[in-house]
C-alpha positions as CSV (number, residue, x, y, z in Angstrom):
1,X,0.0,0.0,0.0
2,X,0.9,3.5,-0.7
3,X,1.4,6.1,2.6
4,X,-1.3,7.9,1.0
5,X,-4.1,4.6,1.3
6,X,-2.3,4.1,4.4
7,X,-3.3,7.5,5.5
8,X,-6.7,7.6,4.1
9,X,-7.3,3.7,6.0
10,X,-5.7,5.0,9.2
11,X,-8.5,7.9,9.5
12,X,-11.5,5.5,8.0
13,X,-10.6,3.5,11.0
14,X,-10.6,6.2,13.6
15,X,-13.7,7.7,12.1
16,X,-15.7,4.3,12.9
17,X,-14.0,4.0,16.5
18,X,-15.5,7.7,17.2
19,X,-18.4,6.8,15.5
20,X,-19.1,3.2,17.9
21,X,-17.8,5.2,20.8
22,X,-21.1,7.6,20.3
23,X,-23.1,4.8,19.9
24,X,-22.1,2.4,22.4
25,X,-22.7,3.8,25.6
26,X,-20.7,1.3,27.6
27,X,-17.6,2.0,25.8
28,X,-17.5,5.6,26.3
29,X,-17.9,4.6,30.1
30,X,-14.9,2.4,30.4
């Protein structure tokens, strides 16, 4: 993979972990 995917993965991935931390109440909590 090039940096650039690698980039562009890297924040697709810490979009969805924000995104199930707002919907998953018990995670935010731990």
């Amino acid at each position: 993979m090039t940096p650039f995917l690698m980039e562009l993965d890297l924040s697709q991935v810490e979009s969805r972990i924000c995104y199930m931390l707002t919907r998953d109440p018990v995670l935010v909590k731990q």
